[in-house]
C-alpha positions in Angstrom: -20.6 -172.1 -2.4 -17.9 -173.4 -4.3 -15.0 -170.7 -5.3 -14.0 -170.7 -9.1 -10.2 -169.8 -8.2 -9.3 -169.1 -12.0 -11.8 -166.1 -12.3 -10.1 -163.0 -12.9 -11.3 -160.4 -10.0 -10.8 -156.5 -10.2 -11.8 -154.5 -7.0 -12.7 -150.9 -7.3 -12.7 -149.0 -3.9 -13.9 -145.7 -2.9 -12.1 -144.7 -0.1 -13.4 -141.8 1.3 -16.8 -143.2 1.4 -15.8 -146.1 3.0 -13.7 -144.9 5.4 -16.6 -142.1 6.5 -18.9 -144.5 5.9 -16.9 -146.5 9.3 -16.5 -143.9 11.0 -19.8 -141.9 11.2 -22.3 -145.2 11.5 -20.3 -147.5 13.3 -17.3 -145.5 15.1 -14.9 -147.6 13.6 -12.3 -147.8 11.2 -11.8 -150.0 7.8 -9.2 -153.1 7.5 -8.4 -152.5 3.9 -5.9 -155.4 3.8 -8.7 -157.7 5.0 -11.7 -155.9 2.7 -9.0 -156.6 -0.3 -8.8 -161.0 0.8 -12.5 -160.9 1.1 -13.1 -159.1 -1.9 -10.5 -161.2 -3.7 -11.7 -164.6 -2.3 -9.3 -166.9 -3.4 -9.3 -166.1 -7.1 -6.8 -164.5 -9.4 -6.9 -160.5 -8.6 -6.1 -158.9 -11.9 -6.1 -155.0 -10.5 -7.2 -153.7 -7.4 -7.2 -149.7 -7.1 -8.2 -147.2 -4.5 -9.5 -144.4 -5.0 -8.5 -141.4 -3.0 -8.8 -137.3 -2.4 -5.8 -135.4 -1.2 -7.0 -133.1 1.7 -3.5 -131.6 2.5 -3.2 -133.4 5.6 -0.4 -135.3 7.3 -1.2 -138.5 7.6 -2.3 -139.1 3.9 1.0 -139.2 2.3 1.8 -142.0 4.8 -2.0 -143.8 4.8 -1.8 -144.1 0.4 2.1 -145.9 1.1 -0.1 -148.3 3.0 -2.7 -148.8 0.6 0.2 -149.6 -1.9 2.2 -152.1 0.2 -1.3 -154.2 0.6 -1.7 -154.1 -2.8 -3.8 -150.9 -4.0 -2.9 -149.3 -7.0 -3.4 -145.6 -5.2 -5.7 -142.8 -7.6 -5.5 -139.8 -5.9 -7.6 -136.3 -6.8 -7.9 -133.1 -5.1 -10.4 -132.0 -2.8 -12.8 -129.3 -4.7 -13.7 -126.2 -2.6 -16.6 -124.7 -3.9 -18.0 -120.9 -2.9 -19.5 -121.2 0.1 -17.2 -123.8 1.4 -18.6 -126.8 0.5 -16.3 -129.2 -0.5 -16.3 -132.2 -2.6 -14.4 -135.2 -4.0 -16.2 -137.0 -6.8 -14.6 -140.3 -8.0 -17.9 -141.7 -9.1 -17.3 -141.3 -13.4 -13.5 -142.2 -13.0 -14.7 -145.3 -11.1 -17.1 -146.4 -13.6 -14.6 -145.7 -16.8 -12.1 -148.1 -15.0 -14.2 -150.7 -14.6 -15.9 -150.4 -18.0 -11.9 -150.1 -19.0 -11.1 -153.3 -17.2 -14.3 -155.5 -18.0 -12.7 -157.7 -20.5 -9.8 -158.1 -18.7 -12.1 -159.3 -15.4 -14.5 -162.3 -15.0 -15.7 -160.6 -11.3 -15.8 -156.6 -11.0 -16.2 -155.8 -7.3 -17.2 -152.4 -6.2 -16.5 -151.4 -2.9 -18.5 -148.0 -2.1 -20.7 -146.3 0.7 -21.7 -144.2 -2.1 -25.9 -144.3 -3.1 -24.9 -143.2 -6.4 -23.8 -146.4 -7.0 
């Protein structure tokens, strides 16, 4: 397949899902430098942005400093603790307003998401 490099490429990735995602199915972790050249393919990346939930713990502050020095734009929320415990980040709507945001800026939206909701 032949590569138009002049299309204009945003990639949207959801983080937390993707890094459980690794980590739970295949006991692994996710090469976001690599996901963002494969995403990109060649072709003019416009915007590319993480998205991210601050859990308070250590590492995070210096894991979103990596994220920036590949090339993320970082987008961080809090975790929501809900009675009972459960807890919850939801980037889904902020995701999709980005990208509707961004659409005529973009020729190739790519969504990067272990998220069904999607």
């Amino acid at each position: 397949m032949k590569i138009n490099k002049a299309q204009r490429v945003g990639v949207f990735v959801d983080v937390q899902n993707m890094y459980y995602s690794a980590k739970n199915l295949y006991k692994s972790k996710v090469d976001f430098a690599q996901l963002l050249k494969t995403a990109v393919n060649e072709r003019s990346l416009i915007r590319s942005i993480c998205y991210t939930i601050k859990a308070d713990i250590g590492e995070e502050k210096s894991f979103f400093e990596a994220l920036e020095k590949i090339g993320y734009e970082v987008k961080s929320k809090d975790l929501q603790i809900f009675l009972g415990g459960n807890k919850k980040g939801d980037w889904d709507i902020g995701i999709a307003m980005d990208m509707i945001e961004l659409a005529p800026k973009l020729d190739t939206v790519v969504l990067i998401s272990g998220d069904g909701d999607f």
